[in-house]
C-alpha positions in Angstrom: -19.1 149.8 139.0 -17.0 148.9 136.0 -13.9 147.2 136.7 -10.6 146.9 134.1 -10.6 143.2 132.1 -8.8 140.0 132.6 -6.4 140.9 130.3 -5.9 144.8 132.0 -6.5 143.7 135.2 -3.3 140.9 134.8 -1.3 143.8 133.6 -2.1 145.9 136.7 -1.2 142.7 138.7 2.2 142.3 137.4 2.9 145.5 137.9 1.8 145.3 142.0 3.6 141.8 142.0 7.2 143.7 141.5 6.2 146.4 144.2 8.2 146.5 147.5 7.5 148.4 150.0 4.7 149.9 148.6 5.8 151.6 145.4 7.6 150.5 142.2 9.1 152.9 139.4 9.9 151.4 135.9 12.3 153.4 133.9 12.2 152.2 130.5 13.7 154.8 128.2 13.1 156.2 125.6 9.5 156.0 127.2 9.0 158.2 130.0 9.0 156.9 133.6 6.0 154.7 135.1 5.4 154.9 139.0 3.0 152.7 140.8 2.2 153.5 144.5 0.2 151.5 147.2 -2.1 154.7 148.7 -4.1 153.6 151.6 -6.9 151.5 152.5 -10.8 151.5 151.4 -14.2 149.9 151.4 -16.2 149.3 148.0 -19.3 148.5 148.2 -20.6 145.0 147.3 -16.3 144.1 147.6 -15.9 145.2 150.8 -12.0 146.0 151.7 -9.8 147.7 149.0 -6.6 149.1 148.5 -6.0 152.4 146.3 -3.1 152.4 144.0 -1.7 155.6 142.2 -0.1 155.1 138.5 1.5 157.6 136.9 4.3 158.6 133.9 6.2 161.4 135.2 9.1 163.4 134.1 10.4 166.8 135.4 9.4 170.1 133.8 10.8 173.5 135.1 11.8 171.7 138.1 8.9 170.2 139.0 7.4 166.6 138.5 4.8 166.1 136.4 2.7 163.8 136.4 0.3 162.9 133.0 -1.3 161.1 133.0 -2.0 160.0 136.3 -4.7 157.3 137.8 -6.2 156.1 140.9 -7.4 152.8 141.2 -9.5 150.7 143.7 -8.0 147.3 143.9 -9.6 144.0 145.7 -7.2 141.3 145.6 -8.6 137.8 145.9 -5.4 136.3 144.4 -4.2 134.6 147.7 -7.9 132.8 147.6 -7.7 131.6 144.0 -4.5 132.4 142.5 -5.2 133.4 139.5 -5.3 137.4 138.0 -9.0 136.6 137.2 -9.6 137.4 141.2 -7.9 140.5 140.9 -10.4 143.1 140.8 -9.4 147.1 139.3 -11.3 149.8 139.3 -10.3 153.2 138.1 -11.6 156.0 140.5 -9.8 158.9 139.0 -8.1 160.1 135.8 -5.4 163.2 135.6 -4.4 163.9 131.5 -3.9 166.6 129.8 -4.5 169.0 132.3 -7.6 167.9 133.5 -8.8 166.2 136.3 -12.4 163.9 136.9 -12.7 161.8 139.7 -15.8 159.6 138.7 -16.7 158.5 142.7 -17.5 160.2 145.6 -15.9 159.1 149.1 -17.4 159.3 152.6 -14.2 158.8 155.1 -12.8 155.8 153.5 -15.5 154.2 151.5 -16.4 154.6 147.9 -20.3 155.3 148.3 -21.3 156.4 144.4 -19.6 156.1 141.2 -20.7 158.3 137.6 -21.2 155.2 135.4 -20.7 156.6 132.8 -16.9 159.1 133.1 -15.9 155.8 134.5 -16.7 153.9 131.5 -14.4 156.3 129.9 -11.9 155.7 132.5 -12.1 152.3 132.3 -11.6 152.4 128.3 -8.5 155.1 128.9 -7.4 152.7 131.4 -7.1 149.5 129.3 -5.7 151.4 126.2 -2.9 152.1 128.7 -2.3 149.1 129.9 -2.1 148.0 126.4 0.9 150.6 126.0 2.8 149.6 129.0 2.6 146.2 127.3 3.4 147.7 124.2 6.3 150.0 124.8 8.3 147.1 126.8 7.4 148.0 130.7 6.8 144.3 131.7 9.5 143.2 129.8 12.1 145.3 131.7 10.2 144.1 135.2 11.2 140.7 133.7 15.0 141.1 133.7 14.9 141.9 137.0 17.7 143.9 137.1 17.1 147.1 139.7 18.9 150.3 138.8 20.6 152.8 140.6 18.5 156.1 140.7 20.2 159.1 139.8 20.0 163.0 140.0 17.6 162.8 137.2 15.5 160.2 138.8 11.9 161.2 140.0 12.0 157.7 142.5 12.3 157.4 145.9 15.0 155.7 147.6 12.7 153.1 148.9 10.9 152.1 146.0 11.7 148.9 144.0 13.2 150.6 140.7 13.5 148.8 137.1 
């Protein structure tokens, strides 16, 4: 299993760290919208416990939300041990983009028991790419201010979700 580096991985981090209640949306216009959501609860082998996260742009086509593109990620969180992001570790499980969908594990219940080494490679790549862009395009920076807005009608957030 291939997990996302430091340097990903940290970005990830920051972006659970502003989570309450299990879910965060960053609206960071002109960029489109960037949702992360606490899913449920997993085993990885040789890690043991995991949580899965969903992260996702989305905006609203023909009145629907759409979400591209769109990943799951197993998540073992050692941080309380250690403190530091280095303990934090990500692994993408699936990738929605562009239409197209590849899951690169296969689940028994709630346990991740095989993983296609080498689409997740390619997750992993697309993965840190992206968390290069949320870097990029000014996602953390607008976490910093920590200033929550108020949704509105154009909104795709939840009312219990921590929104920036």
């Amino acid at each position: 299993m291939k997990q996302l580096n430091e340097k990903a991985a940290a970005v990830f981090g920051t972006l659970m760290d502003a989570m309450t209640r299990g879910c965060l949306q960053v609206f960071n216009k002109p960029h489109l919208p960037l949702a992360l959501d606490n899913i449920y609860d997993a085993r990885l082998p040789l890690y043991g416990p995991a949580e899965v996260y969903h992260l996702c742009h989305h905006f609203i086509q023909d009145g629907h939300v759409v979400e591209d593109p769109s990943m799951f990620f197993a998540v073992v969180d050692n941080r309380q041990k250690s403190g530091g992001m280095d303990q934090l570790i990500v692994i993408p499980v699936s990738l929605r983009h562009d239409g197209r969908y590849e899951a690169n594990c296969v689940m028994n219940d709630d346990e991740f028991v095989s993983f296609d080494e080498q689409l997740q490679n390619r997750h992993v790549d697309f993965a840190e790419s992206w968390m290069q862009n949320i870097v990029r395009h000014g996602y953390l920076d607008r976490i910093a201010q920590d200033t929550p807005v108020q949704l509105d009608e154009d909104d795709t957030g939840c009312e219990e979700c921590t929104a920036f």
